[in-house]
Every structure is written in C-alpha cells, then in structure tokens.
N, C-alpha and C positions, 0 to 999 in steps of 0.2 A: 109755119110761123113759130110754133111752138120751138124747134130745136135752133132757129135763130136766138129768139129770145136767150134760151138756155147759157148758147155758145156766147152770148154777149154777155151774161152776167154772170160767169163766168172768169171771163175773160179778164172784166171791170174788178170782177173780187180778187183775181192772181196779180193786177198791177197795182192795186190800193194796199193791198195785206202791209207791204213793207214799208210803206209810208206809214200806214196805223203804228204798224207797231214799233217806227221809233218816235213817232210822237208824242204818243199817249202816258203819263205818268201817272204809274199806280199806285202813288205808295202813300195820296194820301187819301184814297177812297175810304178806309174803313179806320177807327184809332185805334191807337195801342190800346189793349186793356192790362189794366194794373188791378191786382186785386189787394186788400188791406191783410195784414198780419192775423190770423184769428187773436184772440183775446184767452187769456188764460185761466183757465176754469178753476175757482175758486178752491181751497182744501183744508176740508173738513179735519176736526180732531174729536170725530165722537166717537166713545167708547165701544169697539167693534170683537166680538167674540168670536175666535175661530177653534171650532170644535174637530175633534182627531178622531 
C-alpha cells in the first residue's frame, strides 16, 4: 500500500506543479521596503587643538 500511495502523490504533485505555478502571483506577498534618508549630523565649531 505504501508505494501505491507514494506513486499517487507523486503522480498528483508532477500534474498540479504547472498549474501552481502559473497561477499563483508572488509579487504581492511581501512590501516593498523603503527606508528614510538618515538625517545629517549636526557640526560643531568648537575650538579643537591638534598637536604635531
């Protein structure tokens, strides 16, 4: 019984595959993601000493 089974679904999954996959539309399972511009880090004008 077992390799009936097998050979059947099988069988069922080689005639369905092509049907699935022109049905099925992927493209709106998941969103676009957009991310924001960072923001621009502020600049300082303190008196900064660089020694030689």
């Amino acid at each position: 019984m077992k390799p009936l089974m097998i050979a059947l679904s099988l069988t069922l999954a080689t005639m369905a595959a092509p049907v699935m996959a022109l049905s099925v539309d992927m493209s709106n399972l998941t969103p676009t993601l957009t991310f924001p511009e960072p923001a621009p880090e502020p600049v300082s004008q303190d008196a900064v000493i660089i020694s030689k």
